[in-house]
ZADRENZA-972877 format. One record per residue (C-alpha): residue in one letter; x negated, y, z negated. Coordinates in pm, 1 decimal, always signed. Example, Ala and Ser with C-alpha at 12.3 -4.5 7.8 and 13.67 -1.06 7.14 Angstrom:
2
<aa:A, X:-1230.0, Y:-450.0, Z:-780.0> .
<aa:S, X:-1367.0, Y:-106.0, Z:-714.0> .
//
This chain:
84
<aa:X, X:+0.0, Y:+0.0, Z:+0.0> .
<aa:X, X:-277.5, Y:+235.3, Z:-86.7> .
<aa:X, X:-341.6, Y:+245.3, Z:+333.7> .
<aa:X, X:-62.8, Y:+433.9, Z:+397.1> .
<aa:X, X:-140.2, Y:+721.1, Z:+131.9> .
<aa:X, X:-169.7, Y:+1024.1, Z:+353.0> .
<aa:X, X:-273.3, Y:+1263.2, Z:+98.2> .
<aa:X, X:-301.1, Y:+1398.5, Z:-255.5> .
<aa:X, X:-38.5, Y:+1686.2, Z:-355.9> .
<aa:X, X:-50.8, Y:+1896.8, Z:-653.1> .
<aa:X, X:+332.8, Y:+1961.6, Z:-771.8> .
<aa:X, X:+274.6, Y:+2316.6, Z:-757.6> .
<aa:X, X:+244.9, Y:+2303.7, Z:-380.9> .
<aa:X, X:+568.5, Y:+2124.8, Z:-386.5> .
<aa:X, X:+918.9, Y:+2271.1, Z:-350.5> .
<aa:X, X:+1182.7, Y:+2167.2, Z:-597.2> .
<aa:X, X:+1513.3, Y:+2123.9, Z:-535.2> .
<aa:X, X:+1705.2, Y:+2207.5, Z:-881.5> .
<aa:X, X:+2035.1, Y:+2079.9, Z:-722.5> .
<aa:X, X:+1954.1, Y:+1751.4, Z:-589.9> .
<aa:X, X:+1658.9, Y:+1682.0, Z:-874.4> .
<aa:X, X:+1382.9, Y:+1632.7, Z:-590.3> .
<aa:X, X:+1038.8, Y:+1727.9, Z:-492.3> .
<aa:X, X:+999.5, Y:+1784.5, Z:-122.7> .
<aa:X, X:+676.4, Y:+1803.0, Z:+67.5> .
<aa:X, X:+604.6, Y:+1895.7, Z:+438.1> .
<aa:X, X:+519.1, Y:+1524.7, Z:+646.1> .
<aa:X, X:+321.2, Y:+1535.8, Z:+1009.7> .
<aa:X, X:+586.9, Y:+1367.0, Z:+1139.6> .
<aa:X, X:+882.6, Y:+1653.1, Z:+1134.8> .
<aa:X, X:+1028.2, Y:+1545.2, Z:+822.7> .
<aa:X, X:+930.1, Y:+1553.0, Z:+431.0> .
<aa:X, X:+840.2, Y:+1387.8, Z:+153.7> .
<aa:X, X:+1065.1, Y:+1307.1, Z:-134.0> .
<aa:X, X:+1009.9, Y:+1210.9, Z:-500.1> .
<aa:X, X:+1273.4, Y:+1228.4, Z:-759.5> .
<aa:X, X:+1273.4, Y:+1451.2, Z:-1075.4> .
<aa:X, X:+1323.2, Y:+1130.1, Z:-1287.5> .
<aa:X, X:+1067.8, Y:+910.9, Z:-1120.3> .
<aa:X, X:+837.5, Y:+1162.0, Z:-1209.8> .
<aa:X, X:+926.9, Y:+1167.1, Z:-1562.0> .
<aa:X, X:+897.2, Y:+773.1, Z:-1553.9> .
<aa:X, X:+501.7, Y:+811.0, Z:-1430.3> .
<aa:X, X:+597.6, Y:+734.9, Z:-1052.5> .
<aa:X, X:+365.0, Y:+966.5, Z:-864.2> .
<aa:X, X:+439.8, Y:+845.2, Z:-526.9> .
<aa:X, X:+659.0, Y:+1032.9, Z:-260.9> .
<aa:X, X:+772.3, Y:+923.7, Z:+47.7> .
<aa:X, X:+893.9, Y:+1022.6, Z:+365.0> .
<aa:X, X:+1220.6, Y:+838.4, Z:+478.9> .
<aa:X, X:+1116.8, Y:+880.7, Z:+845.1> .
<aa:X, X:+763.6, Y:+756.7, Z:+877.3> .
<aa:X, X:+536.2, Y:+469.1, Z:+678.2> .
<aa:X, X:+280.7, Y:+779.7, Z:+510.0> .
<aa:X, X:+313.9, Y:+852.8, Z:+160.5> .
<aa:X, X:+154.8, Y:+1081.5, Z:-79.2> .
<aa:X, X:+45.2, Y:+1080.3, Z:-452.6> .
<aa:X, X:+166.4, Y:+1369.7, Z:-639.3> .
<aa:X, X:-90.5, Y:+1494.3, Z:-898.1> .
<aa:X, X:+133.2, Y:+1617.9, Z:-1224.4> .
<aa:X, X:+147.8, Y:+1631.4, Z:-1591.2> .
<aa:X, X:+455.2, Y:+1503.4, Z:-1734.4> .
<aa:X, X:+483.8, Y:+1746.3, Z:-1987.4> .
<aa:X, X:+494.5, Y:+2019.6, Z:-1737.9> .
<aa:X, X:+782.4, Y:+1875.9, Z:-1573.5> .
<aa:X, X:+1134.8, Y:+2062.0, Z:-1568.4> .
<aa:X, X:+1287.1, Y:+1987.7, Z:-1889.3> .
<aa:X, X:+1609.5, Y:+1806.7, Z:-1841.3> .
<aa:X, X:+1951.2, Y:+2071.3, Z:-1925.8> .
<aa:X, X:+2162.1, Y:+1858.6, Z:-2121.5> .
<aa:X, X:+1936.4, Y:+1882.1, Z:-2414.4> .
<aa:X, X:+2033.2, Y:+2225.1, Z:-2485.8> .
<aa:X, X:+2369.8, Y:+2196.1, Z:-2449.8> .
<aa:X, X:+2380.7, Y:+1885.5, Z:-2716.0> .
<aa:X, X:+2181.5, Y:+2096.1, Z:-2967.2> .
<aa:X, X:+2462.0, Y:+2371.2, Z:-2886.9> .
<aa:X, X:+2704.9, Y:+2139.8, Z:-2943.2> .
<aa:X, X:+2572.1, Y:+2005.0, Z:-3267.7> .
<aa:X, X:+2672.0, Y:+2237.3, Z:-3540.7> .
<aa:X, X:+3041.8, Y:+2193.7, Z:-3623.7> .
<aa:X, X:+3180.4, Y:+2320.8, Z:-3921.2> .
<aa:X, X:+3423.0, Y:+2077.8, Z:-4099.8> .
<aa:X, X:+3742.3, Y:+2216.8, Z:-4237.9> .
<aa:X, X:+3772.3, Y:+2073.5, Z:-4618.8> .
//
């Protein structure tokens, strides 16, 4: 598999796509390459490009990764005050 690694990306060179949870990456071959947010957060570096065999190896740091929203809103949520 490691033959068809085209190149090494750094995420900041990536674009992220907040609604559909993906990295995207330019590919030679007209299309791009696609990792998801979560397979990043799982330690998958590898994106692929659903037209063409290359892939690249996206060079991250987990903890630098979006953080996901529903946290927030549970912490929000949390807090309730109980009538007595």
């Amino acid at each position: 598999m490691a033959e068809n690694i085209y190149d090494e990306i750094e995420i900041e060179d990536m674009t992220f796509d907040s609604t559909l949870q993906i990295y995207h990456y330019p590919c030679p071959c007209g299309d791009r390459f696609e990792i998801a947010l979560a397979d990043l957060r799982d330690k998958e570096d590898i994106a692929v490009c659903p037209s063409c065999s290359l892939m690249i190896r996206v060079i991250f740091e987990v903890d630098d990764l979006p953080k996901p929203e529903e946290e927030p809103a549970e912490e929000q949520a949390a807090p309730m005050a109980v009538a007595a």
